[in-house]
C-alpha positions as CSV (number, residue, x, y, z in Angstrom):
1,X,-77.8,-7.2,17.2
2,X,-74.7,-9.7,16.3
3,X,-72.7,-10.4,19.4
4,X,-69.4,-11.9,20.2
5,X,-71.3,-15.3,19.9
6,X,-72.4,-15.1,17.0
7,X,-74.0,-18.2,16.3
8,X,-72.1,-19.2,13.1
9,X,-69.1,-18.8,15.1
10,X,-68.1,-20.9,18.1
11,X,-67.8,-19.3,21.6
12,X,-64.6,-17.4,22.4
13,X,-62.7,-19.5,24.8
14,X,-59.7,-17.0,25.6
15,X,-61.2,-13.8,26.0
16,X,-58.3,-12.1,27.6
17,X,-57.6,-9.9,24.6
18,X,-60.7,-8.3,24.5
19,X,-61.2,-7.8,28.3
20,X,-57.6,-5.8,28.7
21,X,-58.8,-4.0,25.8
22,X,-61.8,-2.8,27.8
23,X,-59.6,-1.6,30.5
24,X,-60.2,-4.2,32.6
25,X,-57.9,-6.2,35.9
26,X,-56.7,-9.5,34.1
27,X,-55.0,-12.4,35.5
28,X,-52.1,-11.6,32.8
29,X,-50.8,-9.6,30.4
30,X,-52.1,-10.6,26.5
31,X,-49.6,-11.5,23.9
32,X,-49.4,-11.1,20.2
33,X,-47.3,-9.2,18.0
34,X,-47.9,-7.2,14.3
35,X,-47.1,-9.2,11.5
36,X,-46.8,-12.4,13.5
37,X,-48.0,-14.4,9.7
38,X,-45.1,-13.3,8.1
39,X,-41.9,-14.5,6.7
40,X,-39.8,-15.4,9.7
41,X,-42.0,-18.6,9.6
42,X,-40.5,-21.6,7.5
43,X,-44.4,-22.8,7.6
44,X,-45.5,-19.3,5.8
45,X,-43.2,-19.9,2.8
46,X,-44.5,-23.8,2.1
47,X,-48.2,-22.5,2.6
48,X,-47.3,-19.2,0.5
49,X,-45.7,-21.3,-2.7
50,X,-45.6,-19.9,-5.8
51,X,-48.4,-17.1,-5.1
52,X,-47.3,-13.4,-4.7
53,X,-48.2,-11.5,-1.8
54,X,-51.2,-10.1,-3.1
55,X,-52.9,-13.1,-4.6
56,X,-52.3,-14.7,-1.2
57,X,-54.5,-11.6,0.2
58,X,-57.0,-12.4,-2.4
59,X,-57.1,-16.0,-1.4
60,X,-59.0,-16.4,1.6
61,X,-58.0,-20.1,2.1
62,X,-54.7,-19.2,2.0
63,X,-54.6,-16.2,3.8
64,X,-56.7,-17.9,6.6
65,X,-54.3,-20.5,6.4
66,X,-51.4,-18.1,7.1
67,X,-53.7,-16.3,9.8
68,X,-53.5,-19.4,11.7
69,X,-50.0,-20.5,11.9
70,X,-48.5,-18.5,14.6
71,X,-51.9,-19.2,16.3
72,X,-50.6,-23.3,16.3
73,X,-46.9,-22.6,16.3
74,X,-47.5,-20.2,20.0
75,X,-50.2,-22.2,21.2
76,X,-51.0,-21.2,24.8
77,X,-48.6,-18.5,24.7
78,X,-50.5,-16.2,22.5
79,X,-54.0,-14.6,23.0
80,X,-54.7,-12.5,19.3
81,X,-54.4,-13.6,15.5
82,X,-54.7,-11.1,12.9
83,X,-56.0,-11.8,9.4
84,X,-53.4,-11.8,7.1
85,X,-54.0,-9.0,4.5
86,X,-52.2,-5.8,3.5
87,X,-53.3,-1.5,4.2
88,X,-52.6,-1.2,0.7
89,X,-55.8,-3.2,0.0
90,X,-57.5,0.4,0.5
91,X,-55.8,2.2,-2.8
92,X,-56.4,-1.1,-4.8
93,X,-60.0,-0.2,-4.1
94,X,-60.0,3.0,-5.0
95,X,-58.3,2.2,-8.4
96,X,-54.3,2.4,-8.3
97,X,-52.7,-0.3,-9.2
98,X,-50.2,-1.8,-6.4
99,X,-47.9,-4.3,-7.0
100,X,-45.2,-6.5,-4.3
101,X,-41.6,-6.6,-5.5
102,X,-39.8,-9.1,-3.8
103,X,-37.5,-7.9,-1.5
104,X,-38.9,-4.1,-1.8
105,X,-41.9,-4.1,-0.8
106,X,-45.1,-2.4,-2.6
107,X,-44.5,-0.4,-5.4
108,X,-47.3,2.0,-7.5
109,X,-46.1,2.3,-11.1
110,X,-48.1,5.2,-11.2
111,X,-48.6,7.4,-8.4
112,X,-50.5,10.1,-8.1
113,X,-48.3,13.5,-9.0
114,X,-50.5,16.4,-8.5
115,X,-54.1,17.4,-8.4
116,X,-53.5,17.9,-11.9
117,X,-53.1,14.5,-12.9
118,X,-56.8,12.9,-14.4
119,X,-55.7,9.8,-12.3
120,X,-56.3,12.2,-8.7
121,X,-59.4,13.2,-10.2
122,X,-60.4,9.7,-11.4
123,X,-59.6,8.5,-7.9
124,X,-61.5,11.1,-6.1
125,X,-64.8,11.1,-8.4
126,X,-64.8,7.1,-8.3
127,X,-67.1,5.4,-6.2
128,X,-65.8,3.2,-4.4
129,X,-67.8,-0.2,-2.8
130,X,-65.6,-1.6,-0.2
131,X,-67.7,-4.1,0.7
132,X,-67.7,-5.6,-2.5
133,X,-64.6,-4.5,-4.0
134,X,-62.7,-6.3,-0.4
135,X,-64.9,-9.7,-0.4
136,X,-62.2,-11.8,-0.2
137,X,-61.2,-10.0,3.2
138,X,-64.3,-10.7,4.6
139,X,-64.6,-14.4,3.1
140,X,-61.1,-14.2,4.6
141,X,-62.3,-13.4,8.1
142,X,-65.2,-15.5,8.3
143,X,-63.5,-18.4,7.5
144,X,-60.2,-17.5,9.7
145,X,-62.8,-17.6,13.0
146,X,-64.5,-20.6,12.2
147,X,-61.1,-22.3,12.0
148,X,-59.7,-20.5,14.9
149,X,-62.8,-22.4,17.2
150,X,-62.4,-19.5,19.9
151,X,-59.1,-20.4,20.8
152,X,-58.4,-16.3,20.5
153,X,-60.1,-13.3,19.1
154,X,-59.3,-11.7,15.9
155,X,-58.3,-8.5,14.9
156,X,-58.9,-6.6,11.9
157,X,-57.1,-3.3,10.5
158,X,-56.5,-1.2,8.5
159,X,-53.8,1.8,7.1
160,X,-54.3,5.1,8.5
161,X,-55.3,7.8,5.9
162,X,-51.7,9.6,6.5
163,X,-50.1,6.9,6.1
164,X,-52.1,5.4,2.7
165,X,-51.7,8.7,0.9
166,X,-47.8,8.7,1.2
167,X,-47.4,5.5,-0.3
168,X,-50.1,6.4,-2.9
169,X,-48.1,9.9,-4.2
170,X,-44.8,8.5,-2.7
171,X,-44.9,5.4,-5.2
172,X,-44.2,3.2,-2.2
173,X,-41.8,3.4,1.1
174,X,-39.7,6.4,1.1
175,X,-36.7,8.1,3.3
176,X,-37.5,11.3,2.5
177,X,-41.2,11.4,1.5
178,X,-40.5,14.8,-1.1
179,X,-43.8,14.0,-2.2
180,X,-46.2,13.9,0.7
181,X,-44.4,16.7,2.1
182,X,-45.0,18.4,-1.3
183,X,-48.7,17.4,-1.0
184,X,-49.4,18.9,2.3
185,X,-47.8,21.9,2.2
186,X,-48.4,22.6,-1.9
187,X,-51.6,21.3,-2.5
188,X,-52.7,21.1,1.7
189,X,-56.6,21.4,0.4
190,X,-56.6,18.4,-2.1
191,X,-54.4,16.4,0.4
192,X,-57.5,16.7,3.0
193,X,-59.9,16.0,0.7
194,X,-57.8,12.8,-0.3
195,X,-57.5,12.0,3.1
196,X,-61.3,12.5,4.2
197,X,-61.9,10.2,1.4
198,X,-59.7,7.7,2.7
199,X,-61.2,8.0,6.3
200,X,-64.4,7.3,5.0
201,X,-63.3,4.0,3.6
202,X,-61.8,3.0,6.2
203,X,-65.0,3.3,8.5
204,X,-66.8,1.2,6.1
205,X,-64.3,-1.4,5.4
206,X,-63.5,-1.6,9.2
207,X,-67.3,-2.3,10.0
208,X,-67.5,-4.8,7.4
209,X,-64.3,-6.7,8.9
210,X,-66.7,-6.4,12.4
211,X,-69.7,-7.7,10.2
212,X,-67.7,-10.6,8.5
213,X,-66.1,-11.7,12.1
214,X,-63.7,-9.2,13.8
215,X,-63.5,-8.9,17.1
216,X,-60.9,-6.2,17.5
217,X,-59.8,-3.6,14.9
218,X,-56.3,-1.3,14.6
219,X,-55.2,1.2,12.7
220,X,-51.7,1.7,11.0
221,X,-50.6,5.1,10.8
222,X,-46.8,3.6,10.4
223,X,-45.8,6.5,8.4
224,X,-46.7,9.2,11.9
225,X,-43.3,9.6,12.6
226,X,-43.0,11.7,9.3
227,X,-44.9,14.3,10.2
228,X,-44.4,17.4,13.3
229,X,-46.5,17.9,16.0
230,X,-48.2,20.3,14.2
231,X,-48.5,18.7,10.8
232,X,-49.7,15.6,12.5
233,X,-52.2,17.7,14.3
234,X,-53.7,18.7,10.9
235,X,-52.8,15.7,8.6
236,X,-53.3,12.8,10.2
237,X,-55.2,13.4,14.0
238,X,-58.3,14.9,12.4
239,X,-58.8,11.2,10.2
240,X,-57.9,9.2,12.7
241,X,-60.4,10.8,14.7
242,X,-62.9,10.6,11.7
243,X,-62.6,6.5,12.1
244,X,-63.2,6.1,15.8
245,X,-65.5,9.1,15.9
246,X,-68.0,7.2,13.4
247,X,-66.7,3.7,13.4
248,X,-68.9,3.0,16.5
249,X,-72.2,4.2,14.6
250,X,-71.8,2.6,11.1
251,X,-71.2,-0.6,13.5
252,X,-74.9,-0.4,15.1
253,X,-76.1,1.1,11.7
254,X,-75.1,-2.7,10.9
255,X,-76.5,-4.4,13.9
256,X,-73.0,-5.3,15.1
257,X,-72.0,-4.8,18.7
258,X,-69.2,-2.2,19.3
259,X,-65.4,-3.7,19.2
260,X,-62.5,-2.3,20.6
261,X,-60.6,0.4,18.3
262,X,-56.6,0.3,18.7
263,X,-54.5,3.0,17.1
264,X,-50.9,2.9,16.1
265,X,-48.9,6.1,15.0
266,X,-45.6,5.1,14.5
267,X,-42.9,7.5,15.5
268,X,-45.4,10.0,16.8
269,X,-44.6,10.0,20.5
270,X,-45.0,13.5,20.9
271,X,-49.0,12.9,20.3
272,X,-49.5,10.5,23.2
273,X,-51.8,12.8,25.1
274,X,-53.3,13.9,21.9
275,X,-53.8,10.2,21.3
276,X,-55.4,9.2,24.5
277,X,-57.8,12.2,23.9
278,X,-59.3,10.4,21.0
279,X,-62.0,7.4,21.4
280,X,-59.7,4.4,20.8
281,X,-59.5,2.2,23.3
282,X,-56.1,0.9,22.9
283,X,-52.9,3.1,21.8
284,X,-50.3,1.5,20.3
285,X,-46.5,2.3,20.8
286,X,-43.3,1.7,19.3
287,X,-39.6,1.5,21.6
288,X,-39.4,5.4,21.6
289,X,-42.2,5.4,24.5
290,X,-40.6,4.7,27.9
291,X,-43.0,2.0,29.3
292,X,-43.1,3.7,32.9
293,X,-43.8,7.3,31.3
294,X,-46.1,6.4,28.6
295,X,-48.3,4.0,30.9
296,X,-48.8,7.0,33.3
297,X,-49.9,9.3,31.2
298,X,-52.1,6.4,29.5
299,X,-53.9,5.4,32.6
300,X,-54.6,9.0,33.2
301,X,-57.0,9.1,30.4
302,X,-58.0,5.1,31.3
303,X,-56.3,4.1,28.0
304,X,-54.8,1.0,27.3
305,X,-51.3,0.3,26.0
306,X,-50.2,-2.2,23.2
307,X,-46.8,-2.6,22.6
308,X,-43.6,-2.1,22.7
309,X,-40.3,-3.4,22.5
310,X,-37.8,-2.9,19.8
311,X,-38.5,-5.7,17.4
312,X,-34.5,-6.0,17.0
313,X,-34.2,-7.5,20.5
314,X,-35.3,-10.3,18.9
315,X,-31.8,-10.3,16.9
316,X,-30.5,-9.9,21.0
317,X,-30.1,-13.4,22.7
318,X,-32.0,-14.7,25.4
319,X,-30.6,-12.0,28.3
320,X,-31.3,-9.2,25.8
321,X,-34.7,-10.3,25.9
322,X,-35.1,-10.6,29.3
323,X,-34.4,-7.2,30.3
324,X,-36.1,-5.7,27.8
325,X,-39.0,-7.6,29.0
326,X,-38.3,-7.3,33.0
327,X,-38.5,-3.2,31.9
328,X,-41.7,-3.4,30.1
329,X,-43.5,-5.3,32.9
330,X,-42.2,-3.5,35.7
331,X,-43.0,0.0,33.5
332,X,-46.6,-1.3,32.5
333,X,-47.8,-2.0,35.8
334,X,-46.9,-5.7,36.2
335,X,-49.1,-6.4,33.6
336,X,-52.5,-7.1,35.6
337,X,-54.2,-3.5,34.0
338,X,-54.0,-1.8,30.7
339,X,-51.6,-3.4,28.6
340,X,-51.1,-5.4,25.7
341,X,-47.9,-7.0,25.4
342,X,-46.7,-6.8,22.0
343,X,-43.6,-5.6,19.9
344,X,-42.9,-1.5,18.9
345,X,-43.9,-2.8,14.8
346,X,-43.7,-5.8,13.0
347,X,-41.4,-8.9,13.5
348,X,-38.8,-8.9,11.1
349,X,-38.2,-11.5,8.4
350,X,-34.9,-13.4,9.8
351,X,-36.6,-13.5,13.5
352,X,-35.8,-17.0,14.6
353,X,-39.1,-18.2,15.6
354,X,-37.6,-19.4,18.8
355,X,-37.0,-16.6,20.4
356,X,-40.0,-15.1,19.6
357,X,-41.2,-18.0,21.5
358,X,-38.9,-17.0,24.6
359,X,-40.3,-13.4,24.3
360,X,-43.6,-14.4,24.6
361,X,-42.6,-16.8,27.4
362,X,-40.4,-14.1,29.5
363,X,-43.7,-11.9,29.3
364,X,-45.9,-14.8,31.1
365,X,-43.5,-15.7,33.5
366,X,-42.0,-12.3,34.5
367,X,-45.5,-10.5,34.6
368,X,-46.5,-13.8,36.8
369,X,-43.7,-12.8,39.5
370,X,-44.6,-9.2,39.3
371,X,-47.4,-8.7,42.5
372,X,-50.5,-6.1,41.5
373,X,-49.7,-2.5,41.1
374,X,-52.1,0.4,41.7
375,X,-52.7,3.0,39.3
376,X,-50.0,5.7,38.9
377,X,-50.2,8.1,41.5
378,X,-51.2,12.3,40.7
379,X,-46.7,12.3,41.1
380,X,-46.1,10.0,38.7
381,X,-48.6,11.0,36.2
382,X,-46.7,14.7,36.6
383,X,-43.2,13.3,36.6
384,X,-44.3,11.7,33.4
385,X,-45.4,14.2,31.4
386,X,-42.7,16.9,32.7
387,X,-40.0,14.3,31.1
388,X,-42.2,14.2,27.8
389,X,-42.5,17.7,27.8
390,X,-38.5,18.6,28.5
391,X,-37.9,15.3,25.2
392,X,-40.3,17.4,23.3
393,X,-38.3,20.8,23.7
394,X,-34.9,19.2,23.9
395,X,-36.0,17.9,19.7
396,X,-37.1,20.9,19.0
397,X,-33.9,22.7,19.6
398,X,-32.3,20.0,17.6
């Protein structure tokens, strides 16, 4: 069975990461944050170049390249990189064309409009082989850990099936989503099947990240938010719990070790206990979760948290930042147990990479002054969930 030292990789030095992942005490808090190789980087741009956003997916060099730079730029202050690729890589495999529009974002020129259309039924009768189809992912990988030299571990991900099929009927990002909406409630019966589809992919193309050098994996349900309780709780909680239900098995099917499976529903606070119920390790939340509230009701199903500060108090000044960070480690715990430090989403384009720096700073020192805390206690675990629970009535009387 392949472990995490793998012999054609070098030994993990910084193994924080993966040990808070697992639920256990750690000296600190781990930091990294989603789409840390992005475009707030001048250093992304020069190694970018010409090349669109896709073809720098497809380019392993390059994309390993752009893995890597926040790795350098933070080094010593962060403890995760994560390959540089795209969800969308997903409904490129199954056959929809996707293109980047500068300063849009991803755009399908023809998605899919109804179970009518030959292109669903093309889509759901095609076979699909990630693991050949997504090669330059895993080329992507493999070569991103050798280069990395153990410094940190490496996550993998991918889109949750929620949140794929909305961008492949929506066209791309919406406000409204008329079109998802009009799948699950028209046409609820071809939506699942789409989305089971999609959750099998995802198993697959998740183990082979784990096969080709993955240590951790996430999924991105950014589009969560979208749905009610009760939509989410038939459109996109059954797949999620499709990956990590059978993500684990394909894995030893493979002769790979188990990794840690984080899940991030955007916008969906209302499912944290539902969440915690599930068999990812890590949850993942954005700035809606109060960190004392959320952390509670996390460690009473020994979860642990990833997140979560507004990624516009980056925009904030130094101060801003502070307290936004004093408030995170005093609400997690003091970081020594079940927590990932990390931003609510992804880090914006005109970040200035400075003060991400400072965040990422503020977190080590403050989480450094903060003395061990115990678990929540049986009345704070109660207190908890009695505010969620009075939040969840108050919006639905809105």
């Amino acid at each position: 069975m392949a472990s995490k030292d793998d012999p054609k990789f070098e030994p993990l030095k910084n193994d924080l990461l993966l040990r808070t992942a697992r639920g256990q005490k750690v000296e600190r808090p781990p930091c990294w944050v989603m789409r840390q190789a992005g475009r707030y980087l001048p250093e992304y741009h020069k190694a970018k170049g010409n090349n669109d956003f896709f073809e720098c997916c497809r380019n392993p060099e390059i994309a390993s390249t752009l893995t890597l730079q926040p790795i350098e730029r933070y080094e010593g202050l962060i403890d995760a990189a994560i390959i540089f690729s795209d969800i969308l890589v997903i409904p490129q495999a199954m056959g929809m064309e996707v293109v980047m529009v500068p300063e849009k974002g991803p755009h399908f020129p023809n998605p899919l409009g109804s179970p009518e259309d030959e292109q669903f039924k093309e889509v759901m009768e095609r076979e699909c082989d990630v693991k050949e189809s997504l090669d330059y992912v895993y080329k992507a990988i493999t070569l991103t850990r050798q280069k990395l030299q153990g410094r940190v571990p490496l996550y993998g991900f991918c889109g949750a099936p929620f949140t794929l099929m909305c961008y492949m009927v929506e066209g791309g990002g919406s406000k409204m989503f008329r079109h998802a909406k009009t799948w699950i409630f028209k046409y609820a019966a071809e939506a699942k099947k789409l989305l089971q589809k999609i959750a099998e992919l995802c198993v697959e193309y998740l183990a082979q990240q784990v096969v080709a050098g993955a240590q951790i994996v996430q999924v991105f349900d950014s589009w969560a938010g979208e749905l009610s309780p009760a939509s989410f709780s038939e459109f996109s909680l059954p797949y999620l719990n499709y990956i990590c239900d059978h993500l684990p098995a394909r894995l030893r099917e493979l002769g790979q070790e188990v990794v840690p499976m984080v899940v991030f529903a955007k916008g969906a606070w209302y499912a944290l206990d539902d969440l915690c119920k599930t068999k990812y390790d890590v949850i993942g939340l954005d700035w809606l979760h109060e960190p004392k509230d959320a952390y509670a009701v996390a460690q009473k199903y020994g979860k642990v948290i990833q997140g979560n500060a507004d990624p516009g108090i980056l925009y904030g000044g130094h101060a801003a930042i502070t307290k936004v960070v004093e408030n995170m480690v005093k609400g997690f715990g003091g970081g020594k147990q079940g927590w990932i430090a990390n931003l609510g989403h992804g880090i914006t384009p005109f970040v200035n990479p400075d003060d991400l720096k400072f965040y990422f700073q503020e977190i080590h020192r403050l989480s450094d002054l903060r003395q061990e805390k115990h678990a929540p206690s049986q009345v704070d675990v109660a207190a908890a969930e009695e505010r969620m629970h009075n939040r969840f009535i108050l919006q639905s009387d809105w």
